[in-house]
Structure formats: structure tokens, C-alpha cells
C-alpha positions as CSV (number, residue, x, y, z in Angstrom):
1,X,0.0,0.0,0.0
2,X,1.7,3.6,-1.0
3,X,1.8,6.6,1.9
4,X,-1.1,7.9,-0.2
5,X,-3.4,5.3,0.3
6,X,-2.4,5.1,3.8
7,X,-3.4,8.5,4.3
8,X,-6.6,7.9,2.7
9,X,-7.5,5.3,5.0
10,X,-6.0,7.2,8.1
11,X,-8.6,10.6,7.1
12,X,-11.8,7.9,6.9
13,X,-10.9,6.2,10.1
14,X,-10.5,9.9,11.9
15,X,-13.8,10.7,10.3
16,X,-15.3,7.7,11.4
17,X,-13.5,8.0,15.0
18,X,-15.0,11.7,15.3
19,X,-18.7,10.6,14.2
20,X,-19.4,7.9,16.7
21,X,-17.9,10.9,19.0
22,X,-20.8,12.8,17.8
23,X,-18.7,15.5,16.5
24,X,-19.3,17.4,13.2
25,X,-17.1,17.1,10.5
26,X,-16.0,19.0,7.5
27,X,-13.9,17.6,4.3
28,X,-12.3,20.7,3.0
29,X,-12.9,20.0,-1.2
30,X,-9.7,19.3,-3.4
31,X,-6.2,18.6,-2.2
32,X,-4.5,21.8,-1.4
33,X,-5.5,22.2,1.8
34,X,-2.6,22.1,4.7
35,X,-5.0,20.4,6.5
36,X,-7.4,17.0,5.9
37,X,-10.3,17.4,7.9
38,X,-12.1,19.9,10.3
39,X,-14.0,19.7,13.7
40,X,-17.0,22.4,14.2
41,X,-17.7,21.9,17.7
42,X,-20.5,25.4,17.3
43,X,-17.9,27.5,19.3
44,X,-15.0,27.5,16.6
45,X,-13.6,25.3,14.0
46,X,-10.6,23.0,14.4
47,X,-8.3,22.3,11.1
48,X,-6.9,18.5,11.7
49,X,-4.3,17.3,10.2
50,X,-4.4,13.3,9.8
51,X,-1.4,11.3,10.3
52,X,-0.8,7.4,10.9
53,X,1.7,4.9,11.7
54,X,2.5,1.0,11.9
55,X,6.4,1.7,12.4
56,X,7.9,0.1,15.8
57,X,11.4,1.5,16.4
58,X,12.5,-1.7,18.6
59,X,16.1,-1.5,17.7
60,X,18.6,-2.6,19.9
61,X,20.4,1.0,20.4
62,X,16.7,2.0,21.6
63,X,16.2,1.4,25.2
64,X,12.6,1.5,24.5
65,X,10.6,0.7,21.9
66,X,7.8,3.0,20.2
67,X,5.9,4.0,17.5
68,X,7.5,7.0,15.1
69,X,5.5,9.2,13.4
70,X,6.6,11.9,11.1
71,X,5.2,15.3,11.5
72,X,6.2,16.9,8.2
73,X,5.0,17.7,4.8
74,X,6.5,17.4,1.5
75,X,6.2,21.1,0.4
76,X,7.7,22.8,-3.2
77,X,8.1,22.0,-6.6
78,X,8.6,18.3,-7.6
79,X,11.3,17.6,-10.1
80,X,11.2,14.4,-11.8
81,X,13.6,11.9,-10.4
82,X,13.5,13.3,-7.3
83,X,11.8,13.8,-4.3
84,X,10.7,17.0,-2.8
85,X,11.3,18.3,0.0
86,X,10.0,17.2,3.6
87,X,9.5,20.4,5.7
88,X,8.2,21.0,9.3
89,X,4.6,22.8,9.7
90,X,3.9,25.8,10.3
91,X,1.4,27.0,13.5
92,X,-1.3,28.6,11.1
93,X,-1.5,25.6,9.2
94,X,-3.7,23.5,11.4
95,X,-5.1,23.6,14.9
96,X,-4.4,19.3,15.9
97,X,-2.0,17.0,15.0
98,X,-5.0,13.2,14.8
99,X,-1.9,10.2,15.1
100,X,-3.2,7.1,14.4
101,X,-0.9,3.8,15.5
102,X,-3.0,1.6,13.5
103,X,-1.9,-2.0,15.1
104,X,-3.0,-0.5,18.2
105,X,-6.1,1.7,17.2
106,X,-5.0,4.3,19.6
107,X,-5.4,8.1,18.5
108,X,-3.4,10.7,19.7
109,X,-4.7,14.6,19.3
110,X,-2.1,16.6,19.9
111,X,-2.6,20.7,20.0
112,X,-0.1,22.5,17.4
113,X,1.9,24.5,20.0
114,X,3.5,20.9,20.9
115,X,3.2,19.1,17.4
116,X,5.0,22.3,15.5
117,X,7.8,21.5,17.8
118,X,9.9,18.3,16.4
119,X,9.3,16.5,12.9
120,X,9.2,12.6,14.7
121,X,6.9,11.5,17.4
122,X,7.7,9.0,19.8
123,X,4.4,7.3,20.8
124,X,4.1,4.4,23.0
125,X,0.6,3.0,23.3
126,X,0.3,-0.4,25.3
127,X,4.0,-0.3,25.4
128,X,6.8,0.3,28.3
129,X,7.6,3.8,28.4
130,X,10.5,5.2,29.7
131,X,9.1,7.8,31.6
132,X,6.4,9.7,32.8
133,X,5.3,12.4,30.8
134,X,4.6,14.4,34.2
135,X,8.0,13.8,35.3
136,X,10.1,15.2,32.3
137,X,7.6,17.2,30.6
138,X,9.8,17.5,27.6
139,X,11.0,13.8,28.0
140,X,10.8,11.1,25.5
141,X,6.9,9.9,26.7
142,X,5.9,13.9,26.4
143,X,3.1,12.7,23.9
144,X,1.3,10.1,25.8
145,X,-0.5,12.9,27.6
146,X,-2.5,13.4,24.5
147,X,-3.8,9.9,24.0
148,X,-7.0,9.6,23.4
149,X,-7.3,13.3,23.6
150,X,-11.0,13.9,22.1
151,X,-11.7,16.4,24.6
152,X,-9.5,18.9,23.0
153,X,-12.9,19.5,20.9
154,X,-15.0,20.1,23.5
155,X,-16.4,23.5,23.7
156,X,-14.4,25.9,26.0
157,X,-15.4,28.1,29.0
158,X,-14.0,31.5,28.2
């Protein structure tokens, strides 16, 4: 299956996630969009950007295995031959970060404040961490927070 397809597959399940969440949600038409999918909670709209992985880093120079995602886009003029570009996001381009580990069926929603700030996620859903995210907030398990994470769509008290 190509990244493409996987993609594909990754936006319908966060669709179908989302819906049996009872939460509304918008396709934005066409494919040049920075974002796949939106959340309109009737207090504001939330652009999602849809990612997935199956890749477990159990290496041996790893004292701990997890699941990598990569939070970057392919961005600029293709060439043929070659491939283009893979370049961080940007903070106006989307509102969440939706990580599927698809062996697991876990979801992780992160906020863009934290998923602007590295390119590769570290997730470790039913796994051994190595630490707790509360205990090194900027440690290696600094994701795990946002597992399952649906209530970042919940209408806020202002």
C-alpha cells in the first residue's frame, strides 16, 4: 500500500472516530488544503491534520521501543527523479495534530503549539515507556498525555 493510500485510510478512520464521537465534521474539497479534515464543535472550528503509523522502532540501540511518526509535509516543486522536500509545519496551518498507530487503534490529538515542535513523534501505546510524561515534561513519553485526547474539541469556557 503507497503513503497515499495510507493517508486515505488514516482521514476515513479519523472521520469515522470523530462521528461515533458525535462530533461534526468537515472535508475541505480538493487537495491543497494544509489540513485534511475539520472539527465544528458550534464554538469555533478546528483544522486536523491526519497522520498514521505501523512503524515500531525496537532497535537494539533503543532502550525502549515505540511507534514513530513523522510530523512533516512534503512542500515545493517536484522535479522528476527526485523527491521533494519534507519540511516542518507551520502554526497557522492547522489547529491538531490526529496520530493514528493503526496495530493498536490508539489516536493521539495533539494541539499544534507541541506538534509544531519536532518533525518525529515517539508514541508508546500499550508499550513500556520510559518515563512519565509528568515527570520530564519535555522527556521522551511527552506525547502520551494526548492519548486519546478527544476532549481537546470540547467547547471551551471563556
Amino acid at each position: 500500500m503507497q503513503n497515499g493510500q495510507k493517508g486515505d485510510l488514516a482521514e476515513i478512520a479519523f472521520i469515522y472516530e470523530a462521528t461515533q464521537r458525535d462530533l461534526l465534521v468537515l472535508e475541505p474539497r480538493g487537495d491543497n488544503s494544509p489540513y485534511d479534515v475539520a472539527i465544528d464543535n458550534e464554538d469555533r472550528i478546528f483544522k486536523v491534520q491526519v497522520k498514521s503509523t505501523n512503524f515500531l522502532d525496537s532497535s537494539p540501540k533503543r532502550k525502549h521501543p515505540s511507534y514513530i511518526a513523522a510530523v512533516r509535509h512534503k512542500d515545493g516543486e517536484y522535479i522528476q527523479g527526485q523527491r521533494r522536500k519534507a519540511t516542518c509545519y507551520k502554526a497557522d496551518m492547522f489547529d491538531v495534530l490526529a496520530v493514528t498507530v493503526t496495530p493498536c487503534k490508539a489516536w493521539y490529538l495533539v494541539p499544534v503549539k507541541d506538534a509544531i515542535s519536532t518533525t518525529v513523534i515517539h508514541l508508546y501505546p500499550g508499550l513500556k515507556r520510559p518515563d512519565k510524561p509528568t515527570r520530564n515534561p519535555g522527556g521522551p513519553a511527552r506525547f502520551e498525555k494526548y492519548l486519546d485526547n478527544w476532549q481537546i474539541f470540547e467547547p471551551q469556557d471563556i
